[in-house]
Every structure is written in C-alpha cells, then in structure tokens.
C-alpha positions in Angstrom: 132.2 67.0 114.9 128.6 68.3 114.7 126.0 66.2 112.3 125.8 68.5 109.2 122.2 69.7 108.5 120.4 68.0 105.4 119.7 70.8 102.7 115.9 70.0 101.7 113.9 70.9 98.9 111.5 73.0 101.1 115.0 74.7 103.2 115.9 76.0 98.9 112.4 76.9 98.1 112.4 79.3 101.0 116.2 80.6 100.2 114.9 81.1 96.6 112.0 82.7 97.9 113.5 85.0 100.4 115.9 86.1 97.7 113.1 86.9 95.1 111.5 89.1 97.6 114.6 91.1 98.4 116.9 91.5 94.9 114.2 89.7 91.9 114.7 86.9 90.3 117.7 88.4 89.4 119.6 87.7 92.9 118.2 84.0 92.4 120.7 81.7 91.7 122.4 78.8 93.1 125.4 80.3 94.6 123.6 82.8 96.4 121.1 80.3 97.7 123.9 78.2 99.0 125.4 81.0 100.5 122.1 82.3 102.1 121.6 78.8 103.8 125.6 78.4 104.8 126.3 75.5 102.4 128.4 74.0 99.3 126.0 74.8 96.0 126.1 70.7 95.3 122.6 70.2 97.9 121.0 72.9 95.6 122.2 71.4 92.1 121.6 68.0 93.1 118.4 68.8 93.8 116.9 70.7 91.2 119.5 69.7 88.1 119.7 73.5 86.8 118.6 76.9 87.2 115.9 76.5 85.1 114.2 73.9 87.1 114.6 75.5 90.2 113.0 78.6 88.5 109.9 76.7 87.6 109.6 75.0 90.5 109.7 78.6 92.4 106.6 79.6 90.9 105.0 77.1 91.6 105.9 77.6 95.4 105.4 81.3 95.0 101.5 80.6 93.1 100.8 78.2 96.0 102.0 80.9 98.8 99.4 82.8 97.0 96.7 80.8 97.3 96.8 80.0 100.6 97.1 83.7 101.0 94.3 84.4 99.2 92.0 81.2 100.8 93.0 82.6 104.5 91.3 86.2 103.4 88.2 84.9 102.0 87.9 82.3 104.9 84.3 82.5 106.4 83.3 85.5 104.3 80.1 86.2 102.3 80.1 86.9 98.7 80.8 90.2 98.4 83.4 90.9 101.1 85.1 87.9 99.5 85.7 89.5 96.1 87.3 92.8 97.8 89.0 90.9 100.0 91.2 89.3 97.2 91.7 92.6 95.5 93.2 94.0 99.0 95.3 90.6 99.0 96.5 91.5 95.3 97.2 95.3 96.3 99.1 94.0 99.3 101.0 92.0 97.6 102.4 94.4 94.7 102.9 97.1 97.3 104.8 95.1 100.2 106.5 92.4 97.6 106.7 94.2 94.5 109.6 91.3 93.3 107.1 88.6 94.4 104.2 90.1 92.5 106.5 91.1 89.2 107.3 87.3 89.1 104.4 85.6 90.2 102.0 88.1 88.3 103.8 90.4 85.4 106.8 88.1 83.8 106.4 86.6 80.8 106.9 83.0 82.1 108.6 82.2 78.7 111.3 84.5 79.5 111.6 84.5 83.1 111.7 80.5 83.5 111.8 79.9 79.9 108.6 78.2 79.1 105.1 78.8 77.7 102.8 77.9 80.9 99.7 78.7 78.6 101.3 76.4 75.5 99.8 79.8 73.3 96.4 80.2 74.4 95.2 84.0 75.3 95.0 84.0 79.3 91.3 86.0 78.2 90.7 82.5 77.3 90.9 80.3 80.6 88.7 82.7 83.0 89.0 85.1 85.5 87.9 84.0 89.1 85.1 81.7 87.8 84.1 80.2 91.4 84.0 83.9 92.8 81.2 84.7 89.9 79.1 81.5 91.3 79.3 82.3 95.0 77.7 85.8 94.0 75.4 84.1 91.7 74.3 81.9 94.6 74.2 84.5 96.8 72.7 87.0 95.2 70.3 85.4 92.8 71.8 86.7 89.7 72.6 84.8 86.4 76.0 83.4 86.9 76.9 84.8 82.5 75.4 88.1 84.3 78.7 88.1 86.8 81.6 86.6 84.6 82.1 89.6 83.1 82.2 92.1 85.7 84.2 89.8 87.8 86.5 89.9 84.7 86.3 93.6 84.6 87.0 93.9 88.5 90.2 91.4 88.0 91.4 93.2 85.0 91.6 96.5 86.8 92.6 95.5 89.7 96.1 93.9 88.4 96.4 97.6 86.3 96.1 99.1 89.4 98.3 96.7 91.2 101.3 96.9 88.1 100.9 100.9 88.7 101.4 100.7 92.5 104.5 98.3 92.1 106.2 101.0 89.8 104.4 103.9 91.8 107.1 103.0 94.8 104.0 103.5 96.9 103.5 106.9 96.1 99.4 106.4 96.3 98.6 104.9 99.4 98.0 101.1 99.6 94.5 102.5 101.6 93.6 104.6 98.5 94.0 102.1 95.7 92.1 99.8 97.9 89.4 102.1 98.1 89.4 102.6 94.6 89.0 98.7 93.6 85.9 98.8 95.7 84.5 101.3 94.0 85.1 100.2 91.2 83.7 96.4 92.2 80.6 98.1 93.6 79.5 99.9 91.3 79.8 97.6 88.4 77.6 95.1 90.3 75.3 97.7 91.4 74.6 97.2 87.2 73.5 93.7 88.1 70.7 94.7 90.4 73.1 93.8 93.1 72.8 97.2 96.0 75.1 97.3 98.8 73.8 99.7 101.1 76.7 102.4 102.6 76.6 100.8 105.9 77.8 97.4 104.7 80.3 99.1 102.5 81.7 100.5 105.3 82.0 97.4 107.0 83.3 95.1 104.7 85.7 98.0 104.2 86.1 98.4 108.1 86.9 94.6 108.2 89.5 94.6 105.6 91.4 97.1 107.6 90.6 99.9 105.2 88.7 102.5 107.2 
C-alpha cells in the first residue's frame, strides 16, 4: 500500500483558493475542497475547526497573494510608474479574477467571513496607499499632505473603475480602463506641479504592457 499524502494547511489554502477563483466563495466549503484535493473532509476540519475559520484564514492568504502581486509590479520602479503600475495590478485582477477581487476587495468582511476586520472605523479613516504618497514626495519634491489626497483620489477611482469592469464582464477593454486610470493619475498630479512629459507617459505606459 502506497504512503497516503499529508493534507497541509498550505495544500487547503490553495484548494480554497482555486475554488474562490472558479465558482465564489460560494463553491468554498469543506466537502468540495476535500474532494478537489482527493481526500476524506476530516484533514480539512481538523485543520481549520469550521468554515468560518477557514474563511478568514483565506483572506488572509488571498490579501497576501495580493501583495506580493502588487510588490513584484512596483519592483525597481520610480515613483510614478509605481503608482500606475498598482492600478494596472488592481484592473487585472477584477478583470481576470473577478471572484478573487469581489472577495478580497468588495465583500463586506462581516458577512462574507462574519466579522468586523475594521472593529467600526470608516476605511476613509486608516489611509489610502500612504508609502506611495512619500515615495512621490521624495521624488518629486512635493509636500507629502500635498499627495495624500490625490493618491486617495487615484485609489478611490480606480477600485470604481475596477467594481464596474468586474460586473462589465469585460465589455471595456482591460487596455482602456487602464488607460483611463492614468489619465486620471496624471492629471490630478499635474495639479501638484508634478509634469510628466508625453514621452514618459508613453513609456511608463509602454512598460506596463499598455501601448
């Protein structure tokens, strides 16, 4: 008889994960994840207790896929081509996981893993992108206060935009609404004193893969 193979915590993650990504959290639970990885559901529940905590524990794998995501994109890149490049990232990610983004990025956490990850503070309240609005300070010799809010701004339509695309069922091209969050980025820090001339825009938008 062969050695069975030991069901990990990692080997459910990715079951869980793989299942979000195809059906929504809805096609996530423990049966189905035995079944995906070819095993009794007792490895899943003795690992994780309940549904629940499997849930939570999901988007916290799902968050981190994120940011590695998100840190491999803005690897090595200056300020400005950063910022775009994370919007492209967030585009991406509603247009070619649209169950992964709706998770990750548009459920109420309180309903879809039943709890409050904010404990009932605004999320206006905690920031948008703060370290993103220092780089370009740095950079670009502008206030810091100067950038929050436009990097706010930027964020703010950029996840409208992405919510839209992931209900749009890609009917505007991923290129397009791309196109549109630099526009958008650019021109609000052009209100800075920030200029990016139209050859750079073309290839920070040539080296995202967008042109």
């Amino acid at each position: 008889m062969g050695r069975k193979t030991k069901i990990t915590r990692e080997m459910i993650l990715d079951a869980a994960y793989e299942l979000l990504d195809e059906e929504g959290i809805g096609g996530v639970a423990i049966k189905s994840i035995a079944s995906k990885l070819g095993c009794s559901t007792q490895p899943v529940s003795w690992q994780f207790g309940s549904m629940n905590e499997l849930k939570k524990e999901l988007l916290m794998f799902v968050g981190s896929k994120m940011q590695v995501i998100m840190g491999e994109a803005v690897m090595g890149r200056e300020a400005i081509e950063a910022f775009f490049m994370t919007g492209v990232q967030y585009i991406s990610m509603a247009c070619d996981h649209p169950n992964v983004f709706r998770f990750l990025c548009v459920d109420d956490p309180s309903k879809s893993i039943g709890e409050d990850l904010l404990e009932g503070q605004s999320i206006f309240s905690i920031g948008f992108s703060p370290d993103m609005a220092e780089l370009m300070a740095a950079t670009y010799k502008v206030p810091v206060e100067d950038l929050i809010p436009i990097v706010r701004d930027v964020v703010i339509y950029t996840h409208g935009l992405a919510v839209m695309m992931m209900y749009d069922s890609y009917k505007l091209p991923k290129k397009v609404a791309c196109e549109m969050v630099f526009e958008v980025g650019t021109r609000l820090i052009a209100s800075v004193g920030i200029d990016i001339p139209d050859s750079r825009k073309k290839a920070i938008l040539k080296a995202a893969g967008i042109s």
